[in-house]
N, CA, C and O of each residue as an XYZ file, in Angstrom:
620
protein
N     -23.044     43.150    -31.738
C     -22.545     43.677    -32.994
C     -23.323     44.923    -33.410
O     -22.635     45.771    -33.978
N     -24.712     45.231    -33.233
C     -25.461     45.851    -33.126
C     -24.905     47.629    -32.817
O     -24.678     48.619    -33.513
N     -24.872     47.265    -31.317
C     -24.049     48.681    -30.581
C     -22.938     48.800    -31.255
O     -23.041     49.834    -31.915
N     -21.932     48.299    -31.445
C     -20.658     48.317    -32.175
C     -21.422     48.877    -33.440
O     -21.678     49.963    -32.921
N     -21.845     48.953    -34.384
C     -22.095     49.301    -35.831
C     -22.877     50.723    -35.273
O     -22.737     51.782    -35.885
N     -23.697     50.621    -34.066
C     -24.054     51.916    -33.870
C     -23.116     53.108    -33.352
O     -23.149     54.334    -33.466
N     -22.259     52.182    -32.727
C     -21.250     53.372    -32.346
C     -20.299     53.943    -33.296
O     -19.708     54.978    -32.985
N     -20.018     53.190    -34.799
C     -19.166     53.583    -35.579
C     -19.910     55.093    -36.617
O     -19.279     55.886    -37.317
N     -21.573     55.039    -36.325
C     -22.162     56.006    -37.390
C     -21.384     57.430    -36.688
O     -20.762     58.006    -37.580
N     -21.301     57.885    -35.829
C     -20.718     58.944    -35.397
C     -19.115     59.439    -36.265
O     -18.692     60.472    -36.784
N     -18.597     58.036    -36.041
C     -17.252     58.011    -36.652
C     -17.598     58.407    -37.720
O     -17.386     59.600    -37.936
N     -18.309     57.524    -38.887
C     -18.479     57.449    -40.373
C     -19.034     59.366    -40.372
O     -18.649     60.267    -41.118
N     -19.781     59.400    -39.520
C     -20.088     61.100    -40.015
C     -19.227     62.316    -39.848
O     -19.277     63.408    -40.414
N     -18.363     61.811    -38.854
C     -16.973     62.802    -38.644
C     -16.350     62.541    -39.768
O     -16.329     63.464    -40.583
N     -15.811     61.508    -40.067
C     -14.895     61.033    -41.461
C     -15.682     61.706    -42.710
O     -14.989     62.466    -43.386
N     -17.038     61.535    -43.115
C     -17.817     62.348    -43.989
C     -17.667     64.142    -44.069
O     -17.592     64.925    -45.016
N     -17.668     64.285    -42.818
C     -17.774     65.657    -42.850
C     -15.943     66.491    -42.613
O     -15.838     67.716    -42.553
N     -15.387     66.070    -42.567
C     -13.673     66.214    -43.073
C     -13.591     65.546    -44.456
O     -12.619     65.748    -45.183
N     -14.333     64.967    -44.720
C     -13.777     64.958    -46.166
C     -14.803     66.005    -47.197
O     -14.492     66.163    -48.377
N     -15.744     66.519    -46.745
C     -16.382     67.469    -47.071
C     -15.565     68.503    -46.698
O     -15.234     69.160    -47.686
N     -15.265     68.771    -46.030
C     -14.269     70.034    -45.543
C     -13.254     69.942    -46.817
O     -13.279     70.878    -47.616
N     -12.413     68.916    -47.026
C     -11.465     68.831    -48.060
C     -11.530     69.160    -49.479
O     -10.676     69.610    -50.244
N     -12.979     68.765    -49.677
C     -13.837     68.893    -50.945
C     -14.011     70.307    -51.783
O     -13.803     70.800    -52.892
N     -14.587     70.641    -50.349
C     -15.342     72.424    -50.584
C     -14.562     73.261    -50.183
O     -15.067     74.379    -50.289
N     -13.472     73.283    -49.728
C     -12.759     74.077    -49.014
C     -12.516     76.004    -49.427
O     -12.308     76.987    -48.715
N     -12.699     75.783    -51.076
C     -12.757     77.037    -51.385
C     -13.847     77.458    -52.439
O     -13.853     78.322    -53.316
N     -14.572     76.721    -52.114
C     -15.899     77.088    -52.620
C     -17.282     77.235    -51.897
O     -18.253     77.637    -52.537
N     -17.376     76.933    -50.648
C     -18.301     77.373    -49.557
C     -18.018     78.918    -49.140
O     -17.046     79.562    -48.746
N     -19.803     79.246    -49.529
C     -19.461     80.588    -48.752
C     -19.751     81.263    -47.232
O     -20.660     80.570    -46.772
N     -19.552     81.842    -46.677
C     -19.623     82.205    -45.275
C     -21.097     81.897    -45.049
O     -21.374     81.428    -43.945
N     -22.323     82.133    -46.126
C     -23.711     82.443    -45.445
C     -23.914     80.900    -44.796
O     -24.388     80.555    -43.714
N     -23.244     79.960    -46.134
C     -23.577     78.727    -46.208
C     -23.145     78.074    -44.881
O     -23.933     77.583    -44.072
N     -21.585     78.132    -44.725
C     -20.878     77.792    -43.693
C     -21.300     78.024    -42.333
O     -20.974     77.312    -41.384
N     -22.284     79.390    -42.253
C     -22.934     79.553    -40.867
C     -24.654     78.700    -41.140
O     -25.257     78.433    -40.100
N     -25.361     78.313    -42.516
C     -26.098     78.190    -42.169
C     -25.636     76.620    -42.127
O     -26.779     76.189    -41.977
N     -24.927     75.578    -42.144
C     -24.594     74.744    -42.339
C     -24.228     74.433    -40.074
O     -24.414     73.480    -39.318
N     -23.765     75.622    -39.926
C     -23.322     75.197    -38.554
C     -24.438     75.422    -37.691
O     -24.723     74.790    -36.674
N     -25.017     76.354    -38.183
C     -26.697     76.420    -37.280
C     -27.510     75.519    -37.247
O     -28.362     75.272    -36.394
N     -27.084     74.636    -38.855
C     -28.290     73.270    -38.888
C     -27.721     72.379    -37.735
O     -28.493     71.867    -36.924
N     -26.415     72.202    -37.666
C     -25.730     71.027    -37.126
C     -25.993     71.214    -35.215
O     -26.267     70.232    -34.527
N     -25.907     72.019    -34.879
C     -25.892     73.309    -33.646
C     -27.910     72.604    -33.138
O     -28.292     72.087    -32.088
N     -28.386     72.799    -33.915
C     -30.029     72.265    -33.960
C     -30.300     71.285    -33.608
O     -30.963     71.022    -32.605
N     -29.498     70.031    -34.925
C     -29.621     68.238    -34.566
C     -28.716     68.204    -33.181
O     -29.127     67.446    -32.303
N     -27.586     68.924    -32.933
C     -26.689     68.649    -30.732
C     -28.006     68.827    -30.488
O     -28.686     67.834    -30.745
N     -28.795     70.104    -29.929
C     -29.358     70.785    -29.022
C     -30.756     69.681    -28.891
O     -31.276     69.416    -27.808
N     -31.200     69.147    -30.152
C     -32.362     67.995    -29.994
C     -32.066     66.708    -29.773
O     -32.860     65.969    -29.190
N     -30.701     66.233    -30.286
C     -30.434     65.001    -29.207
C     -29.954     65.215    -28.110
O     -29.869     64.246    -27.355
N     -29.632     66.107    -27.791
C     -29.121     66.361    -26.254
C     -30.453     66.209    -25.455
O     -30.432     65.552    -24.414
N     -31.646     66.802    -25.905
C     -32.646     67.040    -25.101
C     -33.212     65.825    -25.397
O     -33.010     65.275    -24.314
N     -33.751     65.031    -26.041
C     -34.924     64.073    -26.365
C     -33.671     62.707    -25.889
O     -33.874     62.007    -24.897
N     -32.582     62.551    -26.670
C     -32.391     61.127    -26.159
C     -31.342     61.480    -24.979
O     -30.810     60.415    -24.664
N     -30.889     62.413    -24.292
C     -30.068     62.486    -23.225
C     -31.219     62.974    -21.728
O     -31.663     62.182    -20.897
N     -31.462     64.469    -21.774
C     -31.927     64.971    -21.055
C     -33.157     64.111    -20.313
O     -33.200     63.589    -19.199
N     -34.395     64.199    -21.679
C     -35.573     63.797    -20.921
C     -35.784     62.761    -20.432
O     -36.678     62.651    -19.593
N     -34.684     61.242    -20.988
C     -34.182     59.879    -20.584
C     -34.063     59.992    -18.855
O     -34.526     59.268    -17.974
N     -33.335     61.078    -18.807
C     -32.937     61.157    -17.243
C     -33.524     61.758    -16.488
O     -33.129     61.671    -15.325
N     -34.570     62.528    -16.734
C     -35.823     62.779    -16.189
C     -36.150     61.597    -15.876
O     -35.777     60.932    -14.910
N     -37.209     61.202    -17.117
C     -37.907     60.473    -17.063
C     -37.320     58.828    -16.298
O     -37.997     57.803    -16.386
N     -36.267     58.878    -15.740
C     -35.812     57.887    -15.140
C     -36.032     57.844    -13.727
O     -36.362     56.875    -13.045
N     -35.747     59.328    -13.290
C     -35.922     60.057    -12.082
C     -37.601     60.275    -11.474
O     -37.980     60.873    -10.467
N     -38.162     59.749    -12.218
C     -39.498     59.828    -11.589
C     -39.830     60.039    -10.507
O     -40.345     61.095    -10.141
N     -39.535     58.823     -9.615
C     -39.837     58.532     -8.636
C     -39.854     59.985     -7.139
O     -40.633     60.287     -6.234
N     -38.448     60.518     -7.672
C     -38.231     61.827     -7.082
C     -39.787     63.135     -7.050
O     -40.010     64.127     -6.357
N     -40.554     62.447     -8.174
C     -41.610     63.433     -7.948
C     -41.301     64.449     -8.568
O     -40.921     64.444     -9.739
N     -41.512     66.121     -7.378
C     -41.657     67.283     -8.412
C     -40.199     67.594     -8.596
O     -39.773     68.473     -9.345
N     -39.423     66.745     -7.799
C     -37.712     67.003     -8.436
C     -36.999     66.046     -9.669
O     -35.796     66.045     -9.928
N     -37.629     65.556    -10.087
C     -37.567     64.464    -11.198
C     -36.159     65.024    -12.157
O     -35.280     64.296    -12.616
N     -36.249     66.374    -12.274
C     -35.265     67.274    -12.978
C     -33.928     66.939    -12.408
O     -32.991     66.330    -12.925
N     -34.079     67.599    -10.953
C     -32.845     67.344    -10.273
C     -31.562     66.744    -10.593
O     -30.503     67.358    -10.715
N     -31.733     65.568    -10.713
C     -30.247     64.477    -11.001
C     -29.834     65.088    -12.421
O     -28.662     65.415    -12.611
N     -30.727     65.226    -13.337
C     -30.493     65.653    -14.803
C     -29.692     67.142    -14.703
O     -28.617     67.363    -15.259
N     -30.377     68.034    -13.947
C     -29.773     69.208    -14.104
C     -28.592     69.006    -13.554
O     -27.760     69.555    -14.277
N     -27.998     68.413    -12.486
C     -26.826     68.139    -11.482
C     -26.006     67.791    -12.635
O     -24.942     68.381    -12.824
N     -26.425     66.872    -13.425
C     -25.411     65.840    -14.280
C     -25.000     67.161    -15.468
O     -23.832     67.551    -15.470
N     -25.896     67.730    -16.339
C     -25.817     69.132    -16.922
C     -24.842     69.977    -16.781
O     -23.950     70.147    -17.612
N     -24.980     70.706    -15.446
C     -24.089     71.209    -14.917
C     -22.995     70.465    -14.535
O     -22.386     71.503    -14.279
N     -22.519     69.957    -14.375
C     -21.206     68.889    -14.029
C     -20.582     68.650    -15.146
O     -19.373     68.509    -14.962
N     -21.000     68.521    -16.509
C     -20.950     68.011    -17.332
C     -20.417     70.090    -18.119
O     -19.602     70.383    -18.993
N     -21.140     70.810    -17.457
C     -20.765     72.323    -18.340
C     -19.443     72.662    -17.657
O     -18.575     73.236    -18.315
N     -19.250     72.366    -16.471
C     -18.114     72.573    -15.669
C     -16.710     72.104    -16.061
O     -15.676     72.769    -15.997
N     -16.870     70.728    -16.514
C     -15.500     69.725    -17.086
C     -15.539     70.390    -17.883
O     -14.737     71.324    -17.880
N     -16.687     70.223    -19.195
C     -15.857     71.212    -20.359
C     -15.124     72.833    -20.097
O     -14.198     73.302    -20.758
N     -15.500     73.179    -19.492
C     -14.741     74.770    -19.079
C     -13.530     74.937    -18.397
O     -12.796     75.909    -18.221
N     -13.472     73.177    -17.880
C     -12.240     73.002    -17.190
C     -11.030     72.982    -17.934
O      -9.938     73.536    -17.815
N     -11.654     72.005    -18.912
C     -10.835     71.339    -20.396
C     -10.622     72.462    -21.211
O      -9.551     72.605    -21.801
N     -11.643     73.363    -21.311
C     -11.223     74.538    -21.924
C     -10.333     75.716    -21.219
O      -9.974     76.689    -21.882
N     -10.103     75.619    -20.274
C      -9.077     75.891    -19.185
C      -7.797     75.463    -19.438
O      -6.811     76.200    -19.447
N      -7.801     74.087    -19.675
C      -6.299     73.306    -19.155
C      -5.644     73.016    -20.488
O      -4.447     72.738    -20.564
N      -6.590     73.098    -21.724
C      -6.005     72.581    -22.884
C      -5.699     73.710    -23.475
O      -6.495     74.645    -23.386
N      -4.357     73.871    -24.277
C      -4.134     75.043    -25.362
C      -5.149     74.231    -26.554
O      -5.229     73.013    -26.712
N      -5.831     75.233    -27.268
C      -6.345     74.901    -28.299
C      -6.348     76.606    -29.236
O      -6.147     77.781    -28.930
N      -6.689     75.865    -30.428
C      -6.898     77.044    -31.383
C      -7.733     76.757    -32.369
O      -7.695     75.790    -33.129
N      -8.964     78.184    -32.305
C     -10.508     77.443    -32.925
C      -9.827     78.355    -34.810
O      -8.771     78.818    -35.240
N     -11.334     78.131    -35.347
C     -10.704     78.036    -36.528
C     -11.181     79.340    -36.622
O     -12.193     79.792    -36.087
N      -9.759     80.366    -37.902
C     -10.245     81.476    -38.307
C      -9.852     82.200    -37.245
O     -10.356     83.320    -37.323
N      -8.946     82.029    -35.949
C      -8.543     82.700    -35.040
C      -7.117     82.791    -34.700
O      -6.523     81.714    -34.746
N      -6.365     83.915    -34.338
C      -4.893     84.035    -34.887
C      -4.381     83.375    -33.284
O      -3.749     82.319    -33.239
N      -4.825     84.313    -31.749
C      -4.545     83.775    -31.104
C      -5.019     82.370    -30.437
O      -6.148     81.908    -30.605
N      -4.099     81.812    -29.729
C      -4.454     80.298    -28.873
C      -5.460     80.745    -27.460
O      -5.828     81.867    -27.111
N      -5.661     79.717    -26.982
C      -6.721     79.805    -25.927
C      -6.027     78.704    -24.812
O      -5.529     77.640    -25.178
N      -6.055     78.931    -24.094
C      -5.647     77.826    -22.771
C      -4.200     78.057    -22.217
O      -3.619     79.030    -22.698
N      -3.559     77.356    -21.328
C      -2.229     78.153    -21.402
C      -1.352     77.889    -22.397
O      -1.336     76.894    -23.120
N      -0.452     79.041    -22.407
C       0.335     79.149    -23.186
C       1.900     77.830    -23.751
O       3.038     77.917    -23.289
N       1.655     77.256    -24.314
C       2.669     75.964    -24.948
C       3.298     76.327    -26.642
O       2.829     77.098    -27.479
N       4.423     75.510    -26.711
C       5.144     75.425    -27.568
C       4.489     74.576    -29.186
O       5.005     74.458    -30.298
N       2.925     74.040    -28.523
C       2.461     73.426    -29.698
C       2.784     74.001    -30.915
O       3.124     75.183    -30.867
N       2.755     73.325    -32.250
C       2.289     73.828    -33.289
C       0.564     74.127    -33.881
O      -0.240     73.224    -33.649
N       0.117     75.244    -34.540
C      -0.831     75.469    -34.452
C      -2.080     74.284    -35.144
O      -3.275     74.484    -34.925
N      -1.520     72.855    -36.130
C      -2.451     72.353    -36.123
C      -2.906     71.086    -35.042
O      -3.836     70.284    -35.131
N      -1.983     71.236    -34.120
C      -1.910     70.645    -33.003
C      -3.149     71.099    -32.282
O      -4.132     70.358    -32.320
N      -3.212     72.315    -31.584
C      -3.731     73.044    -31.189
C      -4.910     72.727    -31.893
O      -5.737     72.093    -31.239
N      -5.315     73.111    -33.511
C      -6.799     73.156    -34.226
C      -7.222     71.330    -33.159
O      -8.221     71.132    -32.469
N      -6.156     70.424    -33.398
C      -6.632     69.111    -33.372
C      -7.184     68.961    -31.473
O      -8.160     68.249    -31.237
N      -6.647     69.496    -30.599
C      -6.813     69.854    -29.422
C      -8.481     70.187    -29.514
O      -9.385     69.503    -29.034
N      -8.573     71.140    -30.092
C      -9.841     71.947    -29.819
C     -10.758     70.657    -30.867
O     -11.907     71.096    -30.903
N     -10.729     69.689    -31.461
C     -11.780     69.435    -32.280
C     -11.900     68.015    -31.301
O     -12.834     67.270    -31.005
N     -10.650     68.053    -31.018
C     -10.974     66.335    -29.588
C     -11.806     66.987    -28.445
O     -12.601     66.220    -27.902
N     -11.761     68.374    -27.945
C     -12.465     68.485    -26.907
C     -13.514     68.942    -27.236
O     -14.071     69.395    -26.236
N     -14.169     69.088    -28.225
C     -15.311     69.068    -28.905
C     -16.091     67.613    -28.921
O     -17.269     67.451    -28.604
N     -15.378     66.820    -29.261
C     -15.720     65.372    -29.779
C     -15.969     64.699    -28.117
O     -16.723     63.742    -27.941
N     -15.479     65.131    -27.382
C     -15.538     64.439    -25.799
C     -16.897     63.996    -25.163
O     -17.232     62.858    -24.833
N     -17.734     65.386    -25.052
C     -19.196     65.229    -24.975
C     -19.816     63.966    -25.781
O     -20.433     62.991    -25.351
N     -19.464     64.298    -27.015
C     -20.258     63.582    -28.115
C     -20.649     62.135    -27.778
O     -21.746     61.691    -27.440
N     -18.950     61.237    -28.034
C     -18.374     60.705    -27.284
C     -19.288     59.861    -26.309
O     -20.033     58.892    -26.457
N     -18.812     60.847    -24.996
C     -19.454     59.794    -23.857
C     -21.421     59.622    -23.821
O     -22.078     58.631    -23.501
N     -21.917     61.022    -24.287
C     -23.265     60.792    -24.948
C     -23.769     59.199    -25.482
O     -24.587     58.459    -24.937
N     -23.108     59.006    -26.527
C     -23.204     58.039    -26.931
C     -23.109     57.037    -26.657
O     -23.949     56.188    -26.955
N     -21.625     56.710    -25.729
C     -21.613     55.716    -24.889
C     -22.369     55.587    -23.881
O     -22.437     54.425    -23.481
N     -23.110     56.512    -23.176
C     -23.903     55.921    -21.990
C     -25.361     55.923    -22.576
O     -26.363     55.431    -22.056
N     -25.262     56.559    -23.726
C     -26.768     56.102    -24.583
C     -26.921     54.595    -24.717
O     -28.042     54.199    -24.400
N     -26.030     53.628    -25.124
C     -25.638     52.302    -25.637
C     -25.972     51.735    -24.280
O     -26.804     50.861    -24.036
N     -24.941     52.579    -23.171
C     -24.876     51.602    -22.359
C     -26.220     51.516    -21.423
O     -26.179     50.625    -20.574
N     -27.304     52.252    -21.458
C     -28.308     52.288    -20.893
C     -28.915     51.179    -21.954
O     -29.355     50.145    -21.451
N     -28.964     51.307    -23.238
C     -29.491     50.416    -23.640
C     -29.090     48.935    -24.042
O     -29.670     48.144    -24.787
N     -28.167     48.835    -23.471
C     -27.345     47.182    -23.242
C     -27.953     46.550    -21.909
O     -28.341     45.409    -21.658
N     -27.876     47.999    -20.965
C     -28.414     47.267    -19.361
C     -30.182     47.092    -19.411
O     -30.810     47.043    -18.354
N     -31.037     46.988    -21.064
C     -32.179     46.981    -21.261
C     -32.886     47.555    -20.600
O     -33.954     47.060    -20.240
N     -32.465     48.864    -20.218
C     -33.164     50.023    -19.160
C     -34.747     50.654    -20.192
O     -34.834     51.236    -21.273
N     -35.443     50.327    -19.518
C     -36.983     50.565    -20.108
C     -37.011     51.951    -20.485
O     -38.040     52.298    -21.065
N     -36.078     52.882    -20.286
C     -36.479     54.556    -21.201
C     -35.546     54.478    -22.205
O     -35.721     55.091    -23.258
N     -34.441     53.703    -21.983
C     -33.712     54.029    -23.120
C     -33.890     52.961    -24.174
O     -34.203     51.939    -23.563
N     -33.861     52.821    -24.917
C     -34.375     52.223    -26.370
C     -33.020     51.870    -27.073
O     -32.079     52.620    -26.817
N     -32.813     50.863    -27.893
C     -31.987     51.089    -29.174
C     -32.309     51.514    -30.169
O     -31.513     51.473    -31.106
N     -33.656     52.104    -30.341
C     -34.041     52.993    -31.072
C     -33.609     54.480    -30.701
O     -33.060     55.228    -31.510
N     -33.834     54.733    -29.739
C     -33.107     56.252    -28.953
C     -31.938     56.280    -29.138
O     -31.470     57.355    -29.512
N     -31.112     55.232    -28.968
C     -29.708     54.885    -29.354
C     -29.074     55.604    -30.757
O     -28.321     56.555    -30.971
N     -29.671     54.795    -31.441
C     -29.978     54.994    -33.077
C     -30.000     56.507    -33.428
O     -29.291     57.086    -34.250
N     -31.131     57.108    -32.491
C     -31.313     58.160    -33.188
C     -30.082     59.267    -32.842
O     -29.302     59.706    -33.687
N     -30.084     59.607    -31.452
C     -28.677     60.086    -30.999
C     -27.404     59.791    -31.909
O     -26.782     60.606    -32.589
N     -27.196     58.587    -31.775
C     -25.959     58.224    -33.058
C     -25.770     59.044    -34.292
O     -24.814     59.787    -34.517
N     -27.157     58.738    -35.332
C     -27.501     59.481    -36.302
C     -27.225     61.298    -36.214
O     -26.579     62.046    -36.948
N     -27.986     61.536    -35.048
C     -28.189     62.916    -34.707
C     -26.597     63.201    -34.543
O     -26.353     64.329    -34.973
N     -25.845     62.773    -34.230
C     -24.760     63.164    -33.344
C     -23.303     63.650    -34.963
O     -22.494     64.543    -35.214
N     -23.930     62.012    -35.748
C     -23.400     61.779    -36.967
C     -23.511     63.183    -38.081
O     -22.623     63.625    -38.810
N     -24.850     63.645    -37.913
C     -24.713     64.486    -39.030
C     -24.116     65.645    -38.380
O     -23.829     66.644    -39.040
């Protein structure tokens, strides 16, 4: 029940932050709105690294001075799908007139909703193999690491 309640904080912070969107919609100003996305841009880039990255290092030990290796492989593999997805999916980011991906008959909030699922994808499986390392009681990953990723991922 645990993992389950941890996996919903992500949800609860997406749902928070669309209804903040709804809220402020014409009263946020641009400085705010970028410094608001730089904060958020900060908490990815430090759970990516502390409960994703160095987990898989530090799992990889054994490899010695390539310990990196599997992590960077997975990295890259992982930058590739998204570019793929950003390839194959029409989407349309926000504040931008034309679409991106090939060309379809969507309607354009179709498209916004396209681009905010393939956003959410990473997040997503992050999380799930955060849990699931820590269900298989794997000694680097923690349900505390869990936790925090969740949180991190949430705001």
């Amino acid at each position: 029940m645990d993992i389950f309640l941890g996996l919903m904080i992500p949800l609860l912070g997406t749902t928070l932050g669309a209804a903040c969107v709804f809220l402020m919609k014409n009263q946020m100003s641009v400085q705010v709105q970028r410094m608001l996305t730089g904060f958020a841009a900060g908490v990815m880039v430090a759970a990516s690294i502390w409960s994703l990255l160095i987990p898989a290092i530090e799992q990889s030990e054994g490899l010695g001075k390539f310990a990196f290796f599997p992590a960077a492989v997975g990295f890259c593999v992982g930058i590739l799908f998204l570019l793929l997805l950003d390839e194959i999916t029409p989407h349309l980011h926000q504040n931008s007139v034309e679409s991106e991906g090939p060309q379809s008959n969507l309607k354009d909030t179709t498209k916004l909703l396209l681009a905010v699922t393939l956003h959410n994808i990473p997040e997503g499986m992050a999380v799930g193999v955060v849990y699931a390392g820590a269900l298989s009681q794997n000694e680097q990953i923690t349900a505390a690491g869990a936790l925090a990723l969740s949180l991190g991922i949430a705001i």
